[in-house]
N, C-alpha and C positions, 0 to 999 in steps of 0.2 A: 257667614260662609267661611271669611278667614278662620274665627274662633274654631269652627268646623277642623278645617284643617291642618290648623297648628295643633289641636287633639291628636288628630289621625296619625300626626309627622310622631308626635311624643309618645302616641300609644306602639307605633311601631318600632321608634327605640327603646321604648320599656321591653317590647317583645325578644329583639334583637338583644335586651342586655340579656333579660332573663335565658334566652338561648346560650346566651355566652355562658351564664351561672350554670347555668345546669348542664351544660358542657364540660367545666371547669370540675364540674362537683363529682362526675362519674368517672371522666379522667383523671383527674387526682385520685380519687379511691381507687382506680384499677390500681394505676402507675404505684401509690404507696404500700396499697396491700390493704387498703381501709372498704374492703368491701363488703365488711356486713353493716357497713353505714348506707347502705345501698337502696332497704329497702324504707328506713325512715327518711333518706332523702325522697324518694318518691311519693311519699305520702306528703311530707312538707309539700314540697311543689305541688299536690294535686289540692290540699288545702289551706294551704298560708304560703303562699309565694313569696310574701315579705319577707319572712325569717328563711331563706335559703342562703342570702351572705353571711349568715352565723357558723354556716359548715366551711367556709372559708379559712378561718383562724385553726379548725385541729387539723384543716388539709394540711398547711402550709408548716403546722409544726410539725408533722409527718413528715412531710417532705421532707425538710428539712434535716431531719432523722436518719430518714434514707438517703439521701446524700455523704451523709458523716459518716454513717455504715459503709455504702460502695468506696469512699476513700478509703477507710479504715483498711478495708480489706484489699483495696489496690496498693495501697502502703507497703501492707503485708507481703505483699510480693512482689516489689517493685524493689531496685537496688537503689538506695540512696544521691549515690555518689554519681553513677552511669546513667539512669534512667533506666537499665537492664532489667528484664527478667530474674527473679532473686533464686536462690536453692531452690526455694520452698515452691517458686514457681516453673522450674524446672520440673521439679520431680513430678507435679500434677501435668501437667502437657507431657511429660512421657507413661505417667500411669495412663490418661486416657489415649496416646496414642499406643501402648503396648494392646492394652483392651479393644484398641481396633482393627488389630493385624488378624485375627483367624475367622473375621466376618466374612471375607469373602473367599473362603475356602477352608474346610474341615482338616484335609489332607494334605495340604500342603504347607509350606512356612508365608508362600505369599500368601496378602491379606490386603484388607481396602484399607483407602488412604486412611491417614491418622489424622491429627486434628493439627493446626497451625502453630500452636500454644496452648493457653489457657482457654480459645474458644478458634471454632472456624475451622473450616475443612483443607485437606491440602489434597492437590491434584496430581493427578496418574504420574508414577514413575517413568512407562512407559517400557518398564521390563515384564519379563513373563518368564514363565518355571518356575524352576529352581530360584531363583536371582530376583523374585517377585518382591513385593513390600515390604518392607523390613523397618525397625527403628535405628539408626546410627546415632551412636553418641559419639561428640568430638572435644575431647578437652584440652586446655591448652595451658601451659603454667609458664609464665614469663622467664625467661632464664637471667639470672644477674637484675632482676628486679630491686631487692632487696639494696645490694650494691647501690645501684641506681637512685635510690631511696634517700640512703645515707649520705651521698654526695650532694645530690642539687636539693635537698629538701622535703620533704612531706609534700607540702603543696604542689608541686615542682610533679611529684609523685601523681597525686589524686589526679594533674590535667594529663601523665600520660596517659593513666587507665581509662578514662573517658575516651582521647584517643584511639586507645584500642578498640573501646567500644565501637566507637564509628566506624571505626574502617572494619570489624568484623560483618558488621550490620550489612557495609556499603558491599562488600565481597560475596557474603549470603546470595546466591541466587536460586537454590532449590527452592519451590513452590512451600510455603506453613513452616521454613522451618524456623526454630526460635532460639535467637543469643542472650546469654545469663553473664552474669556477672557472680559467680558460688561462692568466692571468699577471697580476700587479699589481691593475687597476681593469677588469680584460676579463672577463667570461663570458659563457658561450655556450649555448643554449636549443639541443637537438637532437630536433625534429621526424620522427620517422621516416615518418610516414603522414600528410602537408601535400595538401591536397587542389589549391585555385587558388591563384594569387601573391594573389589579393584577400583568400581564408585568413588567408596567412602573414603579411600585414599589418595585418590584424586583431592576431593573435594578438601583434606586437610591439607593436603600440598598446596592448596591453590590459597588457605586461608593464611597458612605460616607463611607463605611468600609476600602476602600485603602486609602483614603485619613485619616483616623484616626491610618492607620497604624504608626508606632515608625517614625520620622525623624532626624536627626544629622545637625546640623547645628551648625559650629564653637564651634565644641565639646559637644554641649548642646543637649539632646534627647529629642525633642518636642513629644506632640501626638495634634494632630492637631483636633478640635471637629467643626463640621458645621452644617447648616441647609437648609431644602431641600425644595421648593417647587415645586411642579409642578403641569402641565397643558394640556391638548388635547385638539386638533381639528380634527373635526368639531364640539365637546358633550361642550367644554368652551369657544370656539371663533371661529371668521369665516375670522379673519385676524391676520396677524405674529405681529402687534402688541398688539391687544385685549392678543392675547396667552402668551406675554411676561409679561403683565404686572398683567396677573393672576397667574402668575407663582409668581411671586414677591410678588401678595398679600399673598399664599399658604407660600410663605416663611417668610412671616412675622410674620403671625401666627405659624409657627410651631416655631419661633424664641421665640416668647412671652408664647407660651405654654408649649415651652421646650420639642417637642415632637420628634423633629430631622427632620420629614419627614411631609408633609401636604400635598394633593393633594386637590387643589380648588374645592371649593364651595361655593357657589353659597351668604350665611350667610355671609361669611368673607369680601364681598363685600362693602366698604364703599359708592359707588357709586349707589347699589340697590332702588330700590323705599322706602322699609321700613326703610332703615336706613338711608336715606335722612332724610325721614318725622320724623326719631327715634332723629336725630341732631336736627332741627329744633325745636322741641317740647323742647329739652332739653338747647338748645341755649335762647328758651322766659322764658321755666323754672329758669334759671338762671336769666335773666332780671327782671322776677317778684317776684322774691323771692320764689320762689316755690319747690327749693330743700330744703330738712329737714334734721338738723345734727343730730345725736343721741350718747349718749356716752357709753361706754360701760366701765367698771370698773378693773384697774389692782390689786390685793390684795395680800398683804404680808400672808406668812401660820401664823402671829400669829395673822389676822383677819384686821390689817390697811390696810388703801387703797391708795398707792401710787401714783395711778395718774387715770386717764382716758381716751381712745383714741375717735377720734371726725372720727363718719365713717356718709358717704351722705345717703340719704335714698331718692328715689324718687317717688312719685304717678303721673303716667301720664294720664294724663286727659282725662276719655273715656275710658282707656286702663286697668288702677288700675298700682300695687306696678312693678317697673324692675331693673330686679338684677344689684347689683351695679358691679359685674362684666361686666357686659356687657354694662353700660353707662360710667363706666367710662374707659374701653379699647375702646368703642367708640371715647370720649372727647380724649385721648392720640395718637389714631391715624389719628385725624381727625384735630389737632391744638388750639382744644377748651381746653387741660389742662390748661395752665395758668388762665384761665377765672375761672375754675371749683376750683384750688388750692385757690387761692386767695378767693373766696368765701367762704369757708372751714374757710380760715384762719382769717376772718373777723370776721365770724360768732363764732368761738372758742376762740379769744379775747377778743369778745365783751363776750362771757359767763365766762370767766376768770373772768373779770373788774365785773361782777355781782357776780359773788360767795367772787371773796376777798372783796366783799362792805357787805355780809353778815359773812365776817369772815372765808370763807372758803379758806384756801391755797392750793388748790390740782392745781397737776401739770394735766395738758393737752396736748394730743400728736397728732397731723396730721400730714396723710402720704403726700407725695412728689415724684413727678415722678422725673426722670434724666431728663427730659425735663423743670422741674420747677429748678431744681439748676446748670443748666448748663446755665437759662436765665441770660444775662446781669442786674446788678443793683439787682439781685434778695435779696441777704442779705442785701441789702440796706434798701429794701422797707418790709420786717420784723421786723425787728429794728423802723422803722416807723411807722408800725402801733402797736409796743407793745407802744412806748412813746404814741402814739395816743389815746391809751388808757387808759395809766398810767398804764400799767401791767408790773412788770417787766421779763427780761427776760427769768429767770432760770424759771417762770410758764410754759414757752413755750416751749415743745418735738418737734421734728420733725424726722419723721420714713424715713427712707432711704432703699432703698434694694440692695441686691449683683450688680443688675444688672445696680447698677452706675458705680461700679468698671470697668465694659467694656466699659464706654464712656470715653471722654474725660478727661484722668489722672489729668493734672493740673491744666486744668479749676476749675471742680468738688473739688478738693483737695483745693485749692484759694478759694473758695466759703464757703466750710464745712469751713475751717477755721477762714474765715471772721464771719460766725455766730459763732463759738465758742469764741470767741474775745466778742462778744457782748453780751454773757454770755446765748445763747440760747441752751439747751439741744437734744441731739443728739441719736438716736438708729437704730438700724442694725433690719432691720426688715425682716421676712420670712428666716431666715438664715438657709443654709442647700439644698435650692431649686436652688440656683446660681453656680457661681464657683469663690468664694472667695478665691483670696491671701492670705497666712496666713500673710506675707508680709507687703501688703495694709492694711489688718484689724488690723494689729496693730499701722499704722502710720495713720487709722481714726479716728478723735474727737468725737469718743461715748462711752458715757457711758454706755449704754444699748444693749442689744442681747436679737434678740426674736427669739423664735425656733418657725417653723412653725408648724401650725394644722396637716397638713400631717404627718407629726411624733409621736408628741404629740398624736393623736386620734388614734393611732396604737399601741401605747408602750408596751400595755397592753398585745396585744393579740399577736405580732410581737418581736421577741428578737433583730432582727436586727434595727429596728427604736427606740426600746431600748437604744441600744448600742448608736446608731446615737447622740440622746439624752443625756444619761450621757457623751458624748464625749465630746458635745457642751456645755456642763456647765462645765465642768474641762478649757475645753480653756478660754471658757470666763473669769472664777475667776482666771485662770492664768496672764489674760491682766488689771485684772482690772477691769473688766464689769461686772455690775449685768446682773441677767438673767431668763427673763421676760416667760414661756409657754402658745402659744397661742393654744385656740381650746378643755380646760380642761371641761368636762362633766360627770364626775363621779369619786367616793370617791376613787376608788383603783387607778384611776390616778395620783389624788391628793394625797396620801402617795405615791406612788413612786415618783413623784417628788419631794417630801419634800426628802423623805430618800436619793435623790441623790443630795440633797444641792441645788436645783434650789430655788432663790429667791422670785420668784411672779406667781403669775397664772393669767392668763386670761378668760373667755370661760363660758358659761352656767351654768355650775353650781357655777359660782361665782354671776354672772346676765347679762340678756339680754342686747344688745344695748338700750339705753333707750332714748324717748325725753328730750328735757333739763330741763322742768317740772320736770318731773319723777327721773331724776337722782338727780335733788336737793332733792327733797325730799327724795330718797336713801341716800343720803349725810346727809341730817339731823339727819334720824333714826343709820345710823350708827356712826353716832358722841353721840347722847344720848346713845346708849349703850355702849359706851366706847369705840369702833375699829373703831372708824376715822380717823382723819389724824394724822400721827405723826407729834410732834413737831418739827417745823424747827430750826436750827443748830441757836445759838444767832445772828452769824455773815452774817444770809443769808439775803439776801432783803426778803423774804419769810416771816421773823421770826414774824410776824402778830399772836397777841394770838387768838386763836381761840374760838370761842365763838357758846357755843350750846343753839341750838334754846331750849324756853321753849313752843313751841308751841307744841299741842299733836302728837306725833310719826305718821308715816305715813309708811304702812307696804307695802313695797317693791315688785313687779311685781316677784310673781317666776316665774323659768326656766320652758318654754313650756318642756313637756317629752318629 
């Protein structure tokens, strides 16, 4: 009766195993994909039960198999460094959420929710019309990252970006949507169900403000500063890449305008029809000579004139005068700067090489983008053409802005100093509008500090751009630096900058940018009256006596009111 029993107990767990096996055997094949094993497993079982653990061994190397696939491909789209969402997983959660937006309406832009990411549904915006479902792309690129980089380390680096990551994640609160990690200092916030553009600029304010919150890193309290562009679809693109890379253009601009947040439009498009045809015009401009330099006058308050800056002036043909804002952020986003500097600087030597043959020593200043002194050979081929000329160097200014400081530390550093070596003159131009090291600005080869017009053309009426201003003349003549106000237009200006010790003025009511006609003959009339150029130093290559025209005066273009 035991014997009985103890049969009964074993044939039951024989049965119980064999459930388990053949449990195992059609699960596995589902789960692997091994389902035309399916119907020889069934016939095993219905006649040799024994040999069903032998389907065990190719389950298990399947599996197996499938394992190393779904990683392979979570890899693939997974950001190394962050744990983030990568490009490439980006782009797929807004292809399928763009392909989700006109499911729930033929006619209109809203559309049903989009997906979360790469899988999973996201929930009602809770707008309706117009303002209905939409995709928001939100990109953000670390400002002064790079900087940041160079100082505390790589490593130092990689734990802030993590950082970032977390607290993007932590601040996310719209329903599916997904944080990336897309390259370097860039990530990207994907909005699948953004309701109005007033929304989606909420929601970037609210991300840039956690990330500007205080951060510690190996004892040191960062505040972290970025910019933001963004993008919707279906109103900016009708595919997840069009949307990415408007999103980037909106960022670049808000990067160069310093505005923090930009949402795309339509202008900023280097790709557009007009500002194809806008390139093009300005690319044969260039070819034929058809950009015009003008100079505009720096003046000491006891009436000398120290130098002049060489700014582009262009009449496009058919079209009339366009602001040099806008052609030459054109040329610097488009690869055409070196073309347009170099032009500049041809044409400003060669007017040098004419004035010292009439006895005039004034110094000459053109600006330079970070793209122009971060090019290879670039102080080479300065140096080159001041010999080329037979001008020497110290006539030659070259204006620099804060916003080298955030590229490339040693390149840039290696470069400025390579033209200071060659005895070319150097100034800090627009200062105040950037985020200058006190740091760096003191280990820069310039002589000169120009406070921007923004400040300047405020002073007056503003205590705080006031302030901003006598700050920046006290630092300067602390380092060493004369210092130059640009954007002066009226006499109560002009004494308060005097009374605050600023060295020179710039701006309209000193005189217009002029052609180079015009300015020589400004140059003449003020050397006959006595407030020309001052006398250079015995020992300068400069030191050329000056010599005034006895030709009759020529009275000077006044300031448009």
């Amino acid at each position: 009766m035991e014997r009985t029993s103890r049969l009964g107990r074993a044939a039951d767990q024989s049965e119980r195993v064999g459930q388990w096996l053949r449990a195992a055997v059609f699960t596995g094949a589902l789960v692997v994909g091994a389902a035309p094993l399916l119907p020889l497993a069934v016939l095993t079982i219905r006649h040799a039960p024994q040999l069903l653990p032998l389907f065990l061994v190719p389950l298990a190397v399947l599996y197996a198999a499938w394992r190393i696939a779904r990683q392979r491909v979570r890899d693939q789209e997974t950001d190394s460094l962050t744990g983030l969402a990568n490009r490439a997983a980006l782009l797929r959660a807004a292809r399928a959420a763009i392909a989700a937006e006109p499911s729930a309406a033929s006619a209109a832009p809203a559309g049903s929710s989009g997906p979360s990411g790469p899988s999973g549904p996201s929930g009602p915006s809770g707008s309706s019309g117009s303002s209905g479902s939409r995709v928001g792309l939100v990109l953000f690129d670390l400002d002064r990252f790079r900087s940041l980089n160079d100082t505390l380390g790589h490593a130092a680096g990689d734990r802030l970006l993590v950082q970032v990551g977390i607290r993007l994640c932590r601040a996310v609160r719209t329903p599916g949507a997904l944080v990336a990690r897309i390259s370097g200092d860039e990530f990207a916030v994907l909005l699948p169900d953004i309701g109005t553009d007033r929304e989606l600029t909420l929601t970037a304010r609210e991300l840039a403000a956690e990330l500007a919150a205080p951060v510690f890193l190996d004892g040191i309290q960062l505040v972290l500063e970025s910019s933001a562009g963004l993008a919707v679809s279906p109103d900016h693109a009708a595919d997840a890449e069009t949307l990415l890379r408007r999103a980037d253009i909106a960022m670049a601009h808000a990067q160069r305008s310093r505005s923090g947040i930009e949402m795309y439009q339509p202008e900023q498009d280097a790709d557009t029809p007009e500002r194809l045809g806008l390139l093009a015009d300005l690319r044969r401009a260039l070819d034929n000579g058809d950009v015009k330099i003008h100079y505009q006058p720096k003046v000491a308050f006891d009436g000398h004139v120290v130098g002049l800056e060489a700014l582009v002036r262009w009449d496009r043909v058919g079209r009339g005068p366009v602001s040099p804002e806008e052609f030459v952020g054109l040329a610097e986003s488009t690869g055409l700067m070196p073309q347009l500097t170099d032009y500049v600087l041809d044409a400003a030597v060669a007017q040098l090489a004419r004035w010292r043959a009439e006895g005039m020593t004034v110094q000459v200043a053109v600006n330079v983008s970070p793209r122009d002194v971060l090019r290879p050979g670039f102080a080479t081929s300065v140096a080159e053409r001041l010999a080329r000329h037979g001008v020497p160097a110290g006539a030659l200014q070259l204006e620099i802005t804060e916003r080298l400081l955030l590229e490339d530390g040693q390149l840039a550093a290696a470069t400025l100093e390579e033209l200071r070596r060659h005895g070319v003159g150097m100034s800090l131009d627009d200062f105040g509008t950037g985020y200058s090291s006190l740091v760096r600005l003191r280990r820069l080869p310039v002589g000169e500090l120009k406070i921007d017009r923004s400040f300047v053309s405020r002073m007056v009426a503003d205590d705080h751009d006031a302030a901003v201003v006598l700050c920046s003349v006290q630092l300067a003549h602390s380092l060493g630096l004369t210092v130059v106000a640009e954007g002066v237009e009226d006499d109560e200006t002009w004494e308060r900058l005097h009374d605050m010790g600023c060295d020179a003025v710039q701006g309209w009511l000193v005189s217009a940018a002029l052609p180079a006609d015009q300015a020589t003959a400004w140059l003449r009339v003020r050397n006959a009256a006595g407030t020309g150029l001052p006398a250079a130093p015995p020992a300068s290559p400069l030191a050329a006596p000056l010599v005034v025209q006895d030709e009759t005066p020529v009275q000077a273009p006044a300031p448009p009111p």
